[in-house]
C-alpha atoms as one frame of an Amber mdcrd trajectory, in Angstrom:
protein
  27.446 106.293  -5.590  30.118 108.767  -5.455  31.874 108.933  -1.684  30.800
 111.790  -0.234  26.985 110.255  -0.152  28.622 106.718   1.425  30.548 108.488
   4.203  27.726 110.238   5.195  25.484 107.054   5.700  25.419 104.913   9.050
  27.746 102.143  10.187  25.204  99.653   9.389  24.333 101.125   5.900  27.855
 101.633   4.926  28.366  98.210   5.989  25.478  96.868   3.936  26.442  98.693
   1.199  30.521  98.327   0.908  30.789  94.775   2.586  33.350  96.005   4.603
  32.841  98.238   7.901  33.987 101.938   7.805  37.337 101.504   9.844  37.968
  98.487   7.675  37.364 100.477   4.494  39.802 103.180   5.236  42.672 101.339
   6.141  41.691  99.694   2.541  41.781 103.064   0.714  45.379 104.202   3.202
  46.792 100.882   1.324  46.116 101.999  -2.319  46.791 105.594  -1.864  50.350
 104.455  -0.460  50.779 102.111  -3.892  49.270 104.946  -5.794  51.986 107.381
  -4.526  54.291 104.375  -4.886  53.873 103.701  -8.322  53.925 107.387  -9.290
């Protein structure tokens, strides 16, 4: 599922679907864009 159809879903159903909730998720994806940047 690409991400523009997950962010548009509800907390619950992002939840269900990622494992993690939303705020938890982007802190995730502020982590690996900072190694990303990092590493390049």
């Amino acid at each position: 599922m690409r991400w523009e159809t997950i962010n548009k879903l509800a907390a619950d159903e992002f939840r269900r679907l990622t494992g993690v909730k939303k705020p938890t998720f982007e802190e995730m994806v502020k982590i690996l864009q900072a190694a990303r940047a990092e590493k390049n």
